[in-house]
C-alpha positions as a Markdown table, in Angstrom:
| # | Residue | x | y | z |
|---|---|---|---|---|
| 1 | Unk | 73.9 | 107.0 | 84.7 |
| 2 | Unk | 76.3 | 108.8 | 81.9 |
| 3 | Unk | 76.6 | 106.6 | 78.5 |
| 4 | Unk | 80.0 | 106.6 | 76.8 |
| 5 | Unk | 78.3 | 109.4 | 74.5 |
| 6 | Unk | 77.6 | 111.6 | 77.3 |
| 7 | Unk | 81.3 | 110.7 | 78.7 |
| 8 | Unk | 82.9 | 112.1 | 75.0 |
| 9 | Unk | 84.5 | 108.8 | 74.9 |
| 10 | Unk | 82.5 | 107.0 | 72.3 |
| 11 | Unk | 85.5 | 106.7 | 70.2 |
| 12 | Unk | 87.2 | 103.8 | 71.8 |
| 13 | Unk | 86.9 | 100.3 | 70.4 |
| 14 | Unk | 87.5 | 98.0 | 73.5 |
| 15 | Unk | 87.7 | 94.3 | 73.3 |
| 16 | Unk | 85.2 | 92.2 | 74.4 |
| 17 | Unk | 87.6 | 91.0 | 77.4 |
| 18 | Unk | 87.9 | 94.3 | 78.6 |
| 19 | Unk | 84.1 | 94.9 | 78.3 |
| 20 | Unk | 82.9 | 91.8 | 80.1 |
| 21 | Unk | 85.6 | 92.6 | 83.0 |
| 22 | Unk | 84.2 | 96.2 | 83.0 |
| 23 | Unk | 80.6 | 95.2 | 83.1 |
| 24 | Unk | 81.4 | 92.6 | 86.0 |
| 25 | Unk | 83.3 | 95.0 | 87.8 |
| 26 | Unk | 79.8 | 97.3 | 87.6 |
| 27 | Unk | 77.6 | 94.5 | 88.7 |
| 28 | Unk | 80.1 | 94.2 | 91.9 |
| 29 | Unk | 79.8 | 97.8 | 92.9 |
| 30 | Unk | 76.4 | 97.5 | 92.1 |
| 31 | Unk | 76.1 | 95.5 | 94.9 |
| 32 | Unk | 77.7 | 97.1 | 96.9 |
| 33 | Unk | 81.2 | 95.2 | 96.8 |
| 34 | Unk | 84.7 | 97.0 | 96.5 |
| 35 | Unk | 86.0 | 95.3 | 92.9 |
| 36 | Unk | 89.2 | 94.3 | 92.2 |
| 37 | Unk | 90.8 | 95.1 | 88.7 |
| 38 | Unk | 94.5 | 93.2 | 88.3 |
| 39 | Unk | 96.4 | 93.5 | 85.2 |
| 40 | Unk | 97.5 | 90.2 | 84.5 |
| 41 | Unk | 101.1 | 90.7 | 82.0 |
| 42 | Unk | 103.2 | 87.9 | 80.3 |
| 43 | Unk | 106.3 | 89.1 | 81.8 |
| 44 | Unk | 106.6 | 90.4 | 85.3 |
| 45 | Unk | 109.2 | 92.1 | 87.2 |
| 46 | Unk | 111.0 | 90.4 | 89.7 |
| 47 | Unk | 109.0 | 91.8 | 93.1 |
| 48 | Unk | 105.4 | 90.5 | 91.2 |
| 49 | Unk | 106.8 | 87.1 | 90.5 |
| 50 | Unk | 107.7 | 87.0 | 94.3 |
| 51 | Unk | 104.5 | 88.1 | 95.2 |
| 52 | Unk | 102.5 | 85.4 | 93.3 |
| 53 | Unk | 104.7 | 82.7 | 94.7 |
| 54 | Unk | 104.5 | 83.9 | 97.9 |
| 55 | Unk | 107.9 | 84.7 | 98.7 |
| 56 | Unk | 110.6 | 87.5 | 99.0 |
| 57 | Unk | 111.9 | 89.0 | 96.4 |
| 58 | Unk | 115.5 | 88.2 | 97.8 |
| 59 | Unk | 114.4 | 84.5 | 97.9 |
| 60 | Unk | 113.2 | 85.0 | 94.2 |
| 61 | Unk | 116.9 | 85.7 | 93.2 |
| 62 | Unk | 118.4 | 82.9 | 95.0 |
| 63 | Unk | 115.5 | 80.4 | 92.9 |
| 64 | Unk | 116.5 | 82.7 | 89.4 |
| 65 | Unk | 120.3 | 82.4 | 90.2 |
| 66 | Unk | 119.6 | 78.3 | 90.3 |
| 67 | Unk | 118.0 | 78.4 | 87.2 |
| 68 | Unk | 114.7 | 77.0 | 88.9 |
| 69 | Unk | 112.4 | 79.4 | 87.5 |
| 70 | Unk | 114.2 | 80.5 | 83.8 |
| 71 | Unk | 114.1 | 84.6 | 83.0 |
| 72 | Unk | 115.7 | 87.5 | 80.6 |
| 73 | Unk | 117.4 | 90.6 | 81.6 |
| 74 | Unk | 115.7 | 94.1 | 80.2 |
| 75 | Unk | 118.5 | 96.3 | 78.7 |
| 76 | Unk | 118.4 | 98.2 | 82.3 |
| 77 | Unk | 119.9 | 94.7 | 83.8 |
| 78 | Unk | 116.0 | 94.1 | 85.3 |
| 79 | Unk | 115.0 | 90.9 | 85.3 |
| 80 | Unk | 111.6 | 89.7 | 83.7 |
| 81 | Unk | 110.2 | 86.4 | 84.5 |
| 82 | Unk | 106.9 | 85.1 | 82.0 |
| 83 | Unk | 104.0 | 84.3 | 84.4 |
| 84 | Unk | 103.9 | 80.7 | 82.8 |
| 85 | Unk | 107.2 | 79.6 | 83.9 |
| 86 | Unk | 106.1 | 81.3 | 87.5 |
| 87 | Unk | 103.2 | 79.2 | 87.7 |
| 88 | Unk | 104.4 | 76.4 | 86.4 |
| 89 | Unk | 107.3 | 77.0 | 88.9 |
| 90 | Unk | 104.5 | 76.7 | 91.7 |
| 91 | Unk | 102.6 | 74.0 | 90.4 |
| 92 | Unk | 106.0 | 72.0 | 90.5 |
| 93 | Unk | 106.6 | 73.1 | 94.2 |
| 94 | Unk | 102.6 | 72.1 | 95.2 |
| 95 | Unk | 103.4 | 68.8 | 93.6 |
| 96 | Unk | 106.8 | 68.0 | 95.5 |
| 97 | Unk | 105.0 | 69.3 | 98.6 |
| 98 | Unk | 102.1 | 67.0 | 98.1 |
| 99 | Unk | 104.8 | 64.1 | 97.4 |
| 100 | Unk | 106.6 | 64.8 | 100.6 |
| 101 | Unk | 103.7 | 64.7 | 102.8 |
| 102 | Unk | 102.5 | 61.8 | 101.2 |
| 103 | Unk | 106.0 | 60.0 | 101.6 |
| 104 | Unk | 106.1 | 60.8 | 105.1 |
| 105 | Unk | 102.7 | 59.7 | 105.9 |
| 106 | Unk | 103.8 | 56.5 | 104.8 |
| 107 | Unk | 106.9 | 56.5 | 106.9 |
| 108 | Unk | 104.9 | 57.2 | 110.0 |
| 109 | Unk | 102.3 | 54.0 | 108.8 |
| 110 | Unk | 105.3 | 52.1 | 108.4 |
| 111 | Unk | 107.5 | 53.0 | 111.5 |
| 112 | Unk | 104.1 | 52.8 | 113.8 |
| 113 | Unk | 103.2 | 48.9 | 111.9 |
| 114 | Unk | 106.7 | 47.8 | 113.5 |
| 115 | Unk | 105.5 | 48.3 | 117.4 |
């Protein structure tokens, strides 16, 4: 297996992060297993913030045009949306979700109590 030396890139200081990510990534096609490298960025475009909440990109707009998920505009009109308020944006919707269902399990104690 080449060394860094024997690659000519011996040069290049990488963080730790990226090293441990690398090395894991190794281990995994080591075994045999395809591995997965993401990028994770504070600020994604408008299509990745869609993806991670699972929706469309359309539906994305309506949400940002609501002012339910906050953003900034590049100086190409773009939208950029900071991963945090994305996630925090989905932990807020689990959380309602979780409070609906709860609600309405209650109803249905409720409503079948009354019989």
């Amino acid at each position: 297996m080449p060394s860094l030396d024997e690659l000519g890139i011996d040069d290049i200081a990488l963080p730790r992060q990226a090293l441990v990510a690398a090395a894991e990534a190794l281990r995994c096609e080591a075994r045999g297993e395809r591995p997965e490298i993401v990028v994770l960025r504070k600020a994604l475009s408008a299509q990745q913030a869609a993806d991670l909440l699972g929706v469309s990109r359309p539906h994305l707009n309506v949400l940002l045009d609501r002012e339910r998920i906050p953003y900034t505009t590049t100086a190409g009109g773009h939208r950029r949306i900071r991963r945090s308020d994305v996630e925090a944006f989905r932990d807020r919707r689990a959380r309602a979700e979780a409070l609906m269902r709860e609600s309405m399990a209650a109803a249905d104690e409720l409503g079948s109590t009354e019989d």
